[in-house]
N, C-alpha and C positions, 0 to 999 in steps of 0.2 A: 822671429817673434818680436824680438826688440822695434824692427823697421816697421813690421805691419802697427807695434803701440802708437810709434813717432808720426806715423800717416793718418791714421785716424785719431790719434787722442793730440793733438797740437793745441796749447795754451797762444792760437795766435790773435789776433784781430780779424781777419777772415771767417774764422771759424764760425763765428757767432753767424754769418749772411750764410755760411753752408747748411746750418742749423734751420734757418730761418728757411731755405727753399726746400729741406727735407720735408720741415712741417707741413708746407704749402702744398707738397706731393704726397702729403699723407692724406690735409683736409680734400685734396680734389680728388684722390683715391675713395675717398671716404664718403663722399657726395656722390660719387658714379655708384656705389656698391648703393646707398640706401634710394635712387633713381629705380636702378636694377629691381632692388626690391617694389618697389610701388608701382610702377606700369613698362617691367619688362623690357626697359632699356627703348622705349620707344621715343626717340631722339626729334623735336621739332625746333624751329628755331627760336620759341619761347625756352627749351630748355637749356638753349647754347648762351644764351643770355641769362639764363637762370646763375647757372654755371659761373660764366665769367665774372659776373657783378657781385655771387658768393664768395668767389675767390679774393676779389678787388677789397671785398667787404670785411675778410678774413686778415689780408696782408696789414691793415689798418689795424685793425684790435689786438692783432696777435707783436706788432710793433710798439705800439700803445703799453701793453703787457708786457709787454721788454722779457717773455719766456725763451725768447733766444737765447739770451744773455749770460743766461746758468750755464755753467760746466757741469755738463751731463753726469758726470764721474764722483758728482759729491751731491746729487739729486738726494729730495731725500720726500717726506709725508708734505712738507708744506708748499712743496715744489709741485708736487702730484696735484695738491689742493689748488693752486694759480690756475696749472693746466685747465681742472672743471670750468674755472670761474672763468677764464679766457674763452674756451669753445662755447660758454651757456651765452656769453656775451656775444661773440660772434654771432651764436644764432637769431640772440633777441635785436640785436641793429639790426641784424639784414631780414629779419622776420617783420621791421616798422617800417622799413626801406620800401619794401617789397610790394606791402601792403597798399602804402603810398602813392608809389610810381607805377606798379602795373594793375593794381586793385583797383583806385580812385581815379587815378589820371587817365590809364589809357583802357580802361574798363574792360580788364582780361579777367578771367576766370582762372581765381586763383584756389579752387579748392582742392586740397587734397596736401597743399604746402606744409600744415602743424605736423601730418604722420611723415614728410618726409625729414623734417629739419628736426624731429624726436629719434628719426630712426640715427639721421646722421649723430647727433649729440653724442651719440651712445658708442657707434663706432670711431669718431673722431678721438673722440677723449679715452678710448681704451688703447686706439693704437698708437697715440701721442705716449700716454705710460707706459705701456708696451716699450716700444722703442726705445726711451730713457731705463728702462728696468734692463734690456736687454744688452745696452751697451755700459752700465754701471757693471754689470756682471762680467761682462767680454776685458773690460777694463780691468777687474780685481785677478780675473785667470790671469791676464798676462804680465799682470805688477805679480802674482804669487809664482808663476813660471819660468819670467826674467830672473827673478833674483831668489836663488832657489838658494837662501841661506838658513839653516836649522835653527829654528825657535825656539823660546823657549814657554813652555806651558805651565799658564795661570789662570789663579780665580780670580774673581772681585768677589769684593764680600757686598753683599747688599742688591736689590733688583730696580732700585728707584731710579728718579731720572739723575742723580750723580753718578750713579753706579755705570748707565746707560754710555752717559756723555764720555765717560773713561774709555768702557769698550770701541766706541766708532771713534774717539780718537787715535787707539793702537792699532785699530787698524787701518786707518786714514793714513799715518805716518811710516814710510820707510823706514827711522831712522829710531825706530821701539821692537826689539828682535824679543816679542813678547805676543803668545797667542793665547788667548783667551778660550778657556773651555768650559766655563761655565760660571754661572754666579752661584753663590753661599747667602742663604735668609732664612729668618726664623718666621717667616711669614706661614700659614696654612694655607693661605689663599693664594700664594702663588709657588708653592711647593710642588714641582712634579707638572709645572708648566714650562713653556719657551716662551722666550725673548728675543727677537730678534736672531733666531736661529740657535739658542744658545739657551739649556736649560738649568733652571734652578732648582739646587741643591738644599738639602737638612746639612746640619752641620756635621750630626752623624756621619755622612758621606765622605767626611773630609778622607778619612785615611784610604777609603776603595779609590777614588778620582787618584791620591799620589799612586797609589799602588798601579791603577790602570793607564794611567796619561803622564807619569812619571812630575806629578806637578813636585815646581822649585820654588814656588810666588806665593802669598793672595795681597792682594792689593787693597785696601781700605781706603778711604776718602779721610781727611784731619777731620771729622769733626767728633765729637766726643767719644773715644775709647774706652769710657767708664760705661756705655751702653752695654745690657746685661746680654745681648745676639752676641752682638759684637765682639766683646772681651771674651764669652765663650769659644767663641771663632779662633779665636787669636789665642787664646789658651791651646786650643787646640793644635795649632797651626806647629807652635812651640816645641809641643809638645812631640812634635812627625819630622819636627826638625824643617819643615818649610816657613822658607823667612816671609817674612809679613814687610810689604812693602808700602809706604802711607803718600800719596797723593794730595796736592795739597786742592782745595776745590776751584772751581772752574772759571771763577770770575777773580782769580791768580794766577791763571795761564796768560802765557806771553805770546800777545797778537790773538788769541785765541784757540791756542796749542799747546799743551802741554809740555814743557821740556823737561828731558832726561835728568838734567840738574833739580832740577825741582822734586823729582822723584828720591823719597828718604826712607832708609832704613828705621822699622820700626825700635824706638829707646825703650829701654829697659825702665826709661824712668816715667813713661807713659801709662806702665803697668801698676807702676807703683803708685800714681798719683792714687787720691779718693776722690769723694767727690768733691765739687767746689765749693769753695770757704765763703761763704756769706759776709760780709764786711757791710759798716755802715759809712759810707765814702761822705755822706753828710759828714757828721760827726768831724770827720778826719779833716774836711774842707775846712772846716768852720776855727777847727786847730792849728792849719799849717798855714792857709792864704795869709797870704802878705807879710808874716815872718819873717825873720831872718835865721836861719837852718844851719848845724853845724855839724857833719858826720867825718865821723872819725876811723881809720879803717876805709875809707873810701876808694882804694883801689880793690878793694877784696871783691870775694865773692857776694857777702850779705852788701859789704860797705855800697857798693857798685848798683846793687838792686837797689838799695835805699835811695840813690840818689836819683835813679830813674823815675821810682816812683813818687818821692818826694817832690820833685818837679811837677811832675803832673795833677800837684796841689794848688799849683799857683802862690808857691813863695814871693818872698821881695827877691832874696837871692838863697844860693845855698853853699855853703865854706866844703870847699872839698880837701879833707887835710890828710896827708899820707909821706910816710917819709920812703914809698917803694917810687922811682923816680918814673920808669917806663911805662907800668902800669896806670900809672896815676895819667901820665902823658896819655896812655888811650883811651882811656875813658875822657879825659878833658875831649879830644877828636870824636870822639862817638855822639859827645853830646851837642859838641861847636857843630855837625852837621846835621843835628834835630834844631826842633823849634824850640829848645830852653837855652843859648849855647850864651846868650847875654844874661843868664841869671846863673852865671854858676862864677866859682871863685877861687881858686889852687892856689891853694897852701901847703909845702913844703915844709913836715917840723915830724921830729920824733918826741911823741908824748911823754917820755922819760926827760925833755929837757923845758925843765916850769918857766926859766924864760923866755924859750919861743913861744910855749903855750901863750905866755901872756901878753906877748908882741897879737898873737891870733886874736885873743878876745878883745884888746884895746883899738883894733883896727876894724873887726867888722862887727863885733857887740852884739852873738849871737844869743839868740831868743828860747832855743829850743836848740840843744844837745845828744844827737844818737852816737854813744860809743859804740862802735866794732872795732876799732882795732885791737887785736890782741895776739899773744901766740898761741896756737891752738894744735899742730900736731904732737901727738903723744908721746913717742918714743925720741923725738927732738929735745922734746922737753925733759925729758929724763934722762937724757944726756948732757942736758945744758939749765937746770936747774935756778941760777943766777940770771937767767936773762928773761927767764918766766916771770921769776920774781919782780924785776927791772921793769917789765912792761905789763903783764894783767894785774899787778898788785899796785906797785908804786907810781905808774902808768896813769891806772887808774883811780889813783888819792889824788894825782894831781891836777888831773881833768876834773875832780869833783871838787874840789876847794876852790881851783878858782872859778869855776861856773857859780861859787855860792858868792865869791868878793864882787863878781860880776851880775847877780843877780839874774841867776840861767831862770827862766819860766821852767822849765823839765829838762830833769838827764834820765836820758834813756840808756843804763846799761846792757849788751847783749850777751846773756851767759850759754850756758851751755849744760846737756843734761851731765855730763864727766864730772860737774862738782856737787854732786849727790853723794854722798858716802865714795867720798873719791880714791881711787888706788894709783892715782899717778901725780905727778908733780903739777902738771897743768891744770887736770880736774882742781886740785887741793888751792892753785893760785887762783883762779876762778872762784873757789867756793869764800879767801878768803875778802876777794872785792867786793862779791854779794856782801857778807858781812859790812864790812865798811862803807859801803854805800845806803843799806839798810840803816847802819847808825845816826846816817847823817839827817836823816826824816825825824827824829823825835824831837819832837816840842822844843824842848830843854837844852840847851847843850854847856858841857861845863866849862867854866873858865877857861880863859887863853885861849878859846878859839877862836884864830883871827884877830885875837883884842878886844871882840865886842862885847858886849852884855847881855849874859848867857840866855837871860830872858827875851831877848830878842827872839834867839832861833832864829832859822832860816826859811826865806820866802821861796827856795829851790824845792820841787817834788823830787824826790828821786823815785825813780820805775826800774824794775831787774825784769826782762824778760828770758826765758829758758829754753833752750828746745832743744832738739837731737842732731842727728848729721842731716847734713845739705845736697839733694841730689844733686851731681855735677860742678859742687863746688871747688877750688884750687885741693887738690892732691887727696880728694875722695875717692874712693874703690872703684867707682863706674867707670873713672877712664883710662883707672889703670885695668882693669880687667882688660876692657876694651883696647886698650895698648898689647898686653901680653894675645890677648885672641889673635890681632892682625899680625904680630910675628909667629904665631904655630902654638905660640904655649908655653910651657903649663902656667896655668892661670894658679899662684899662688893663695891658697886661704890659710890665716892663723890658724884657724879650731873647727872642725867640725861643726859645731856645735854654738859657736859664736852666731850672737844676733843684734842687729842693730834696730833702733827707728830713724828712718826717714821721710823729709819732707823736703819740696820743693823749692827751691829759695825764691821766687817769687811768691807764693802763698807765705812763705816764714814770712817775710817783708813784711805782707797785708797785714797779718796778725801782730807784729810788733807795733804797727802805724797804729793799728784799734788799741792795743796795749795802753799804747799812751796815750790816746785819748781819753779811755776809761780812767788810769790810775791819780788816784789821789796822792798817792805817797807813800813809801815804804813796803809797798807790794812786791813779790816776786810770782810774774805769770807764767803760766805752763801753757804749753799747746798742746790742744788731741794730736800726736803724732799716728794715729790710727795701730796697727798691730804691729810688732816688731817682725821685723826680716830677719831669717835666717841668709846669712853671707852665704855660706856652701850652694844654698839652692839659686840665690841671685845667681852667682858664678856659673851654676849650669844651665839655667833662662839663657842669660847672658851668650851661653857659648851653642846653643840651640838658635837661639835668634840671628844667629850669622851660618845656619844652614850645615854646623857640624855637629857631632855628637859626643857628648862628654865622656871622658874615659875609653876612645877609641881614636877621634880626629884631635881630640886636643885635652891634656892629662889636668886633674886639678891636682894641687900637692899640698899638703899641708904642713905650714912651716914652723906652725907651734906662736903660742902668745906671744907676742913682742911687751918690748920693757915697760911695766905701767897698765898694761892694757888686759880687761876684764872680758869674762862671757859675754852678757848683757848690762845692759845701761839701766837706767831708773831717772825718772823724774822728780822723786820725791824722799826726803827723810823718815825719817821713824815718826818724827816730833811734830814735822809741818801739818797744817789743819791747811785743810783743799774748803776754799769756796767758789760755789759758780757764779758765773757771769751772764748777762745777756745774751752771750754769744757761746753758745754751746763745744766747740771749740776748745774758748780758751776759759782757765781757772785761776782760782785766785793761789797762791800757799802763804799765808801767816805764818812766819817763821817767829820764834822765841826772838825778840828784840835785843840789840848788843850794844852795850854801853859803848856812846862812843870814845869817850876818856880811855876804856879800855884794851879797845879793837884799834885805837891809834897809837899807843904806847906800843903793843904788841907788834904791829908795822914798821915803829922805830928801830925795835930790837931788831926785827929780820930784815932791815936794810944796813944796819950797823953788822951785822953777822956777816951779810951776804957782800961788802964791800972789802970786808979782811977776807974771802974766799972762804969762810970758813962752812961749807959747802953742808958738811955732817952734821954739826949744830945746827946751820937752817935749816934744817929738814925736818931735824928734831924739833926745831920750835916749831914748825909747822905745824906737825903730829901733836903737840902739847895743847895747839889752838884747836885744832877739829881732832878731837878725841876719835872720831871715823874715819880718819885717812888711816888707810891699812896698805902698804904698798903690796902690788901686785906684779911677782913678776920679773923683778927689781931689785939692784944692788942696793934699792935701800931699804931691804925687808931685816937684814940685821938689826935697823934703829928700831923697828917694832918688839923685837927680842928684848934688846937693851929697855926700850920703855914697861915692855910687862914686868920681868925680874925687877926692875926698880920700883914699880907699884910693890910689888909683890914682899922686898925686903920692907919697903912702907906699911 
């Protein structure tokens, strides 16, 4: 079988002139039959010259038309479509030829020529398609006979022509052990029809097709998953435990083929996205061009988005400052090999040390300020208390004073929703920066700050942005899920019943960029985080989307709250007053304003506290400053005790 493939299907040079005299034995095949038909084969030497000069006339057009040239084997409607255009041509040259030379010139009687060269058209051109149909198909038996390897059977979701162009690429290519059985559409109008041999599906269907064809697949094309077919599809899919596989579209295939690499497991955080966030990228231009940009945190997750996008404002430059050495290093390489790689700037400084700070700002005199760095896992922090303090609180007093000596246009801090009625040490350090940064916007500010004249006040906005967890940001739940799936299991959850909000950190970015366009000053913004996630069920998405079944292929376990760490999050206080914005999105919260005279003393204390280690007093002063820090969880729910009896003898 293999040798009969290699003799007839050769990719050589030749082949194309074998090609080329089949056809020619096909049209003069095909000239004799429609002769036959019209006067019963009665042969005179007008019609041996008929003949020859047809042919002569054929070998011309049909070279012209370069239909030789196609590899029969990937023949396809437009190839079919040449062919007409080719034999109609054929006919009509040598139907003027004809007319010409034996009509006018040598005054032969040419009637009866239109019924013959109509009958030929018809058989020429069916058995030119013929012939390419019949060796396309002689060609796929023996590519599927050769190599009699077990496939494996999927859908595609969708019936249009991406959906199309998937299907005849799998099976164009050896090198995709993937057999396509059918498509998935919420169409009515092509429900319960075929395609190209291959019928479309309701999504209903979905479970009878695994059940009957044993599907492992469906394949989806990248473009929006928020589509209500589609996500239904894929809910589904989920749901039977068949993984959904995402394709990326066609005019991204390599050479014009899709590769296996390119072929991606669908993310968990695909499902999760909403829909897309509306931004006003005017606005944002008109804020960042030509600037000079100072992000802080810049090797992070947020830090790292910020700087991509910020870029793509058309800064003067932008200070990438981060005291993580390697990280900071990749991200400078990621971006030296885009088009912004002369407008960026590594800076090396940990923001607990105010004189590197102010080596940063004397040297590039930045304009606009986004902090991110901070420390942000929870149960870290609650074991390490002092250094929470050291870096989101004191951190960030001293990124904000000197952007004021410096004359920052905007500090954008990036908070976090943990410092809402916080139960753990890092919400609480987070909740107490908001504070102090909030202080620093009022008109007024009292003596000794800075030395100036308190009636000056400050020409710095300060902006607090808020938001929830970060899809697939440094040491979020998605990839360790997805860690513990790929070793067998069990996929640890805290709580039952624990739920988080999530959002995208590219969309968080966009939202902070509008943030700070809009804020005046003293604002702290929320984002629609859309509905909370329950973890438990991500966990089992999660473990269905890799094609096993929770609590059978792979166990969830629940490990119990860790230190600090709450059911559900929150966005907002008792007390804050929510206003909206243009942007439906995001809101405003007016928080009760904090003296700063006050909110700075109080900072002194818990950095005087926290440098004698005096670990238990800081915590208490902490709880003394946000009367809603309630630890949760935590070796420090004693000082909660200790502070109620104290009211309590008060």
């Amino acid at each position: 079988m293999i040798y009969l493939k290699n003799l007839l299907f050769q990719d050589k040079f030749h082949s194309r002139w074998l090609i080329l005299v089949i056809d020619l034995m096909v049209v003069l095949l095909s000239l004799w039959t429609s002769l036959y038909f019209k006067n019963r084969l009665q042969f005179d030497p007008i019609s041996l010259y008929y003949m020859l000069f047809y042919c002569s006339n054929a070998v011309l057009v049909f070279m012209i038309m370069k239909i030789h040239t196609c590899i029969i084997r990937y023949s396809n409607t437009r190839d079919m479509m040449r062919i007409l255009i080719t034999v109609l041509a054929s006919n009509v040259t040598f139907l003027l030829f004809y007319y010409v030379f034996f009509a006018f010139y040598l005054k032969i009687d040419v009637s009866g020529l239109m019924d013959v060269l109509l009958i030929n058209f018809f058989i020429t051109s069916s058995m030119l398609m013929c012939m390419r149909i019949i060796i396309k198909d002689v060609f796929k038996y023996i590519e599927t006979t050769s190599y009699k390897v077990e496939k494996e059977n999927v859908l595609i979701y969708g019936s249009n022509e991406p959906s199309i162009l998937i299907k005849n690429a799998l099976e164009a290519q050896k090198g995709f052990m993937l057999n396509v059985q059918g498509f998935i559409d919420t169409g009515v109008d092509r429900i319960s029809k075929c395609i190209e041999q291959k019928q479309v599906y309701p999504i209903k269907s979905i479970d009878i097709l695994k059940k009957r064809y044993d599907i492992k697949s469906m394949l989806i094309t990248s473009e929006d998953i928020k589509i209500d077919g589609k996500r239904k599809a894929v809910e589904k899919c989920i749901e039977l435990g068949i993984k959904v596989i995402v394709v990326p579209s066609s005019d991204q295939w390599i050479n014009g083929k899709p590769n296996l690499n390119q072929f991606k497991d669908l993310k968990i955080e695909d499902l999760l996205e909403r829909k897309p966030i509306k931004i006003c990228n005017e606005h944002i231009l008109e804020d960042i061009k030509g600037k000079r940009i100072l992000i802080t945190g810049a090797a992070g997750s947020i830090g790292s988005e910020l700087v991509r996008q910020v870029l793509m404002y058309n800064p003067e430059f932008v200070v990438l400052c981060d005291r993580a050495e390697t990280p900071l290093h990749d991200i400078q390489m990621e971006i030296e090999d885009g088009l912004y790689g002369n407008r960026t700037r590594i800076f090396i400084a940990d923001i607990q040390n105010s004189g590197r700070i102010k080596t940063l700002f004397n040297l590039y005199r930045p304009q606009i300020v986004f902090h991110a760095a901070a420390y942000k896992h929870v149960p870290m922090m609650e074991n390490n208390p002092t250094e929470a303090i050291l870096t989101n609180v004191w951190g960030t007093k001293i990124l904000a004073d000197i952007s004021i000596e410096f004359n920052v246009e905007k500090f954008v801090m990036i908070s976090t929703d943990k410092a809402v009625r916080p139960t753990n040490i890092m919400g609480a350090s987070k909740r107490i920066a908001e504070m102090y940064i909030q202080s620093l916007n009022n008109i007024l500010f009292e003596e000794h700050f800075f030395n100036s004249d308190p009636s000056k006040g400050s020409q710095t906005r300060f902006i607090t942005t808020r938001f929830g967890n970060v899809l697939g940001s440094n040491g979020s739940v998605i990839p360790r899920f997805k860690a513990q799936i790929e070793k067998g299991g069990p996929v640890t959850v805290t709580h039952p019943d624990i739920t988080r909000y999530f959002m995208t950190i590219p969309e968080a970015v966009q939202l902070v960029l509008e943030a700070a366009v809009m804020g005046n000053g003293g604002e702290i913004f929320l984002f629609d985080m859309g509905e909370p996630v329950k973890i438990a069920d991500l966990a089992a998405n999660m473990i269905k989307m890799a094609g096993l079944v929770p609590g059978k292929d792979i166990q969830i376990v629940y490990t119990g709250l860790r230190p600090g760490e709450k059911l559900y999050e929150e966005l907002l206080n008792a007390e804050e007053e929510v206003i909206p914005t243009y942007n439906k999105d995001i809101k405003i919260s007016k928080n009760i304003p904090v003296s700063y005279a006050k909110i700075n003393n109080l900072i002194k204390d818990l950095l005087e506290l926290n440098l004698h280690n005096e670990v238990d007093l800081m915590v208490s002063k902490m709880k003394t400053i946000l009367p809603d820090y309630i630890s949760n969880n935590s070796q420090y729910e004693k000082l909660d005790i200790k502070l109620i009896d104290k009211q309590m003898v008060n």
